[in-house]
Every structure is written in C-alpha cells, then in structure tokens.
N, C-alpha and C positions, 0 to 999 in steps of 0.2 A: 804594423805593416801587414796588408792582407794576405802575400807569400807564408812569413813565416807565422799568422795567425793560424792556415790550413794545414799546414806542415804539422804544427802543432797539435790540433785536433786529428791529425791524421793518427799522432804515433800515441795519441791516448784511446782512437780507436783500436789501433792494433797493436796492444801492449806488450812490451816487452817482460818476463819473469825479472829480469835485474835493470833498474837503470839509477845513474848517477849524472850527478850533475859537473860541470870542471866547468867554473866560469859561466859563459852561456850556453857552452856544448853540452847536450844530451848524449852521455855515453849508454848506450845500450845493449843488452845479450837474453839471447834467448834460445836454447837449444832446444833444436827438433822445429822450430817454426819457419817458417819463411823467411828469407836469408834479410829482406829489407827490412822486418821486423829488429834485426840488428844490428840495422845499420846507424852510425852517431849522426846526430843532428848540428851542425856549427854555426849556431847560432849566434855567433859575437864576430866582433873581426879580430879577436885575440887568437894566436899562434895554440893552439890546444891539442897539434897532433901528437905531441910523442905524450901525454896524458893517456888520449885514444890507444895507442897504440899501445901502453903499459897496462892498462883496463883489456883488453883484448888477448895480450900476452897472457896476463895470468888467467883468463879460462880457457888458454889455447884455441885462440879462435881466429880467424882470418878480418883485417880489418876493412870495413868499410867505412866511407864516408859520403852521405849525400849533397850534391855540389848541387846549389839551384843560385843564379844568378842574381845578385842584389840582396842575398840576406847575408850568406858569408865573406870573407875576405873578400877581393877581385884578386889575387892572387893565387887565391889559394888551392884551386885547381893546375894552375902551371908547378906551384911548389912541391903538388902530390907527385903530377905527372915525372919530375927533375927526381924523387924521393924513390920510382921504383913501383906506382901502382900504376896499374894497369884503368883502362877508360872503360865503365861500365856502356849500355844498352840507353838509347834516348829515353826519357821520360815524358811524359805532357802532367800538367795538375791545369785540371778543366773545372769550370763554375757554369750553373746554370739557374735561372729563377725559377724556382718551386710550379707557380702558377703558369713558365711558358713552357715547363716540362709538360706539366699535365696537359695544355692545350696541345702541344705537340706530340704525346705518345700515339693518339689515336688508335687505342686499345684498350678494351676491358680490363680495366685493373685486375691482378691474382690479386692471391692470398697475404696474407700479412699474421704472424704470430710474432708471440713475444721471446720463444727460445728456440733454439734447432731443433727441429726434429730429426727422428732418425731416418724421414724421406729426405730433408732438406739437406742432412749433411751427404748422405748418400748419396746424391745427384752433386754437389759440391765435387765429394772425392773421386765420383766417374771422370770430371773433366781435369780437375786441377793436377790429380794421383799423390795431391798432400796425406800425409797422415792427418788420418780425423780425430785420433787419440790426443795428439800437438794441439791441434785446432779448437778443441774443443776447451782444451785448459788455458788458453788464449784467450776466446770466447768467455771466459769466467773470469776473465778479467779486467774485462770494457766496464765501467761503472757508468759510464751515462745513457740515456734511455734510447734500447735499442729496437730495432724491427727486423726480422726473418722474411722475406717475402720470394713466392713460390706461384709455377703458373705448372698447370696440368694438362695433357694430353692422355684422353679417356683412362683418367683416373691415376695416372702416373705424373710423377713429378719432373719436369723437363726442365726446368730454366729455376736459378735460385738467384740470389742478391739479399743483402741484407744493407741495414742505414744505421749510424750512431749519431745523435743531435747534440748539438751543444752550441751553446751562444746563439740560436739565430742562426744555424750552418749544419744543413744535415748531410753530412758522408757518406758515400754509395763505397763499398766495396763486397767481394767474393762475389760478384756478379758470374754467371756461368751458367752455359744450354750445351744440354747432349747435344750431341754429332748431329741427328736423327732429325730434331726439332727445330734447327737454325733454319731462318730464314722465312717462320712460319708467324713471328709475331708475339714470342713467349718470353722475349728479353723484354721486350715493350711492356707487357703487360707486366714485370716485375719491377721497370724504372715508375711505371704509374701508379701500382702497389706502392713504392718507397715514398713516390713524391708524394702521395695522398697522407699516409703515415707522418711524413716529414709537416705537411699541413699543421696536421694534430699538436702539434708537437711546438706551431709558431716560429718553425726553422724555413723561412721564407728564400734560402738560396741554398742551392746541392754543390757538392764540390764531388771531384771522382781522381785517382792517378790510374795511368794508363802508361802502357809501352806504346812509344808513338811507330814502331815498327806493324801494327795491329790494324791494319786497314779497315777489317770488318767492321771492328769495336770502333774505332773512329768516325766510321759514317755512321752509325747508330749512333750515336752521342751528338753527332754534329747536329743529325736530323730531331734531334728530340730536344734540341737548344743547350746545350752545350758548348763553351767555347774554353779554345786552351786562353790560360793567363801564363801561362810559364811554362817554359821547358827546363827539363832536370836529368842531370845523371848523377852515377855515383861512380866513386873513384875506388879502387879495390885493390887491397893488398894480398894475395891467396892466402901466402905462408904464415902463421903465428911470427909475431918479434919479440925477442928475447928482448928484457928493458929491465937492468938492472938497479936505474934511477930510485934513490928513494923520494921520499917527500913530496907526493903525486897535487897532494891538494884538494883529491878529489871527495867530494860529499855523497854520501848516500842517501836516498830519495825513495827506498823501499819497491812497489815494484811499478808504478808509476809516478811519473814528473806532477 
C-alpha cells in the first residue's frame, strides 16, 4: 500500500535512536529530536496501544500515535479519542513526479552536497530553533543515499532542504528560507536542486509531509506539482502512563526498522 509504503520511508528518513517493533506497530523514541520523530507508526489493525504506551511509559515520555486513514485500524482514532488523548494538528503526505517538479520549479537549481554543512545547518536552526546538536545525530543516522541542497543570496545561505531515496521515492524534508529571502524564488531553487538529485538517484516520484495549516508551503508545493494523497494527524497523550503490565511482546529492531 502506497500510504504506508511513504510513511514507512518517511520514518527511516528521520530515524528514531530507539525503535521496536509490537506486531506491525513501529514503537519509536528519540530524545532531543523532533516530537514526530517519536511518534509510533500502527501499521496492523491489531489493538497495539497499551504496548505503545508501556514502551513510552518506561522512557517517560508522552505518547503519540500517527492516525492516517486506511493504513491503521478505522477505529482506532475514536478508541484513542474515548482513551483520553488529545487531537493533534492536520497533516497532508503529498507526492509529486520527479520530472514535473523540475518542469515546474522554474528556477535555477542551488546547490546540492552530500553532508550538512555548518552554512546548511545554520540557516536550518535560524528558521526551525531546533537543536542542531539533536539534528545532527539524527542526521547520522539516515542510512540511504542522501542530498543537502542549498540556495544563496550574495553568498549567504537563505533557503535549505535536504532528500533521502529509497525504492524509486525520493523524500523532501527540513525544507526552510530565512524570513528575509521568502518569496524571492530560493525554496524553488532548493525543490529543483533535490528533484535533479533525486534524478541521479532513479527516484522518479518525491513525496513531502507538511502541516496542512501552512498555506505558504502549500501553494509552493501545489505550484511545483505536488498533490496531497492523504491527510494525517496524530493522536497525543501529554502525560507518561504508568503500565505495570508484564509480558509486552515487544522486539527490538536496534535503532531503525
């Protein structure tokens, strides 16, 4: 299923330091990164929360779970909502074809390198305010062949994105342009960078996730051929749950699936 095919490629782009498997749920953790980065994936229609929630309990961590429509339960968003978690922020997971990106950026490709640099992350942590120190050991942990791509304004670095390939499917994320620079053509020239990259590479369609609250980014995507396949939230529980259950069942998987 091509849902949880990109889903998939998604979360081995942005890897988690711990994940385990329970069944076909991806239990995930990673502290210091980005909160989706730990979020569990439920990927079966089998009941796997209070697994989730026992994995989360013992690193003290707030559970999430991402609900995308057609891969998990059809219930299983009402069971969380009855359970006490709260409704995350819309999602979109958008696909686009390699070659109608490129026809549609109409912009000079930037740069393209193979690691961060310390311009690339630097403009990254102006917009995000992630830690780059997190990011960066993250980063070291994507194992399929990635791309940094970068667009300048007299000699400064303004707009970043980087792509991970895999199967035929190249991944856009950490896309971001200073304040300063939007609206000048430097995101463009960074989606042109990945998609030319992504060429190289024989990954013939881009996938992206995005908050669909983001207007700007959504017209930029739309215009450069882009379309959502799905929409997505997560279901979020704040507090750690105590889970004195033994016998979890759960497998470990080192620190990617």
């Amino acid at each position: 299923m091509l849902l949880k095919t990109l889903q998939e490629h998604a979360a081995r782009a942005q890897p988690a330091a711990h994940v385990e498997e329970a069944g076909g749920w991806w239990l995930r953790h990673s502290p210091g990164d980005a909160w989706w980065v730990s979020a569990a994936l439920p990927h079966d229609r089998e009941d796997r929360v209070a697994l989730a929630e026992e994995f989360c309990a013992e690193r003290g961590a707030p559970v999430r779970i991402q609900i995308t429509p057609g891969v998990c339960a059809a219930d299983l968003d009402a069971r969380l909502g009855d359970r006490g978690y709260e409704r995350g922020r819309d999602m979109s997971l958008q696909i686009a074809s390699t070659a109608e990106l490129l026809r549609q950026a109409h912009s000079d490709a930037g740069e393209v390198v193979t690691r961060p640099t310390d311009a690339w992350l630097t403009a990254w942590q102006a917009v995000t305010t992630r830690d780059v120190g997190a990011e960066r050991d993250l980063l070291s942990r994507v194992e399929h062949p990635s791309a940094y791509a970068y667009a300048q304004v007299e000699g400064q670095v303004v707009a970043v994105g980087r792509a991970v390939a895999e199967e035929g499917w190249a991944g856009v994320f950490g896309m971001a342009t200073l304040r300063h620079a939007r609206g000048r053509g430097a995101a463009r020239s960074v989606l042109a960078a990945l998609a030319t990259w992504a060429a190289t590479q024989e990954a013939n369609h881009m996938y992206l996730q995005m908050q669909r609250e983001n207007a700007t980014a959504f017209r930029l995507y739309e215009r450069t051929g882009f379309r959502e396949v799905s929409a997505y939230h997560y279901r979020i529980r704040p507090h750690p749950i105590s889970n004195q259950e033994g016998g979890s069942g759960v497998r470990g998987l080192g620190s990617a699936p």
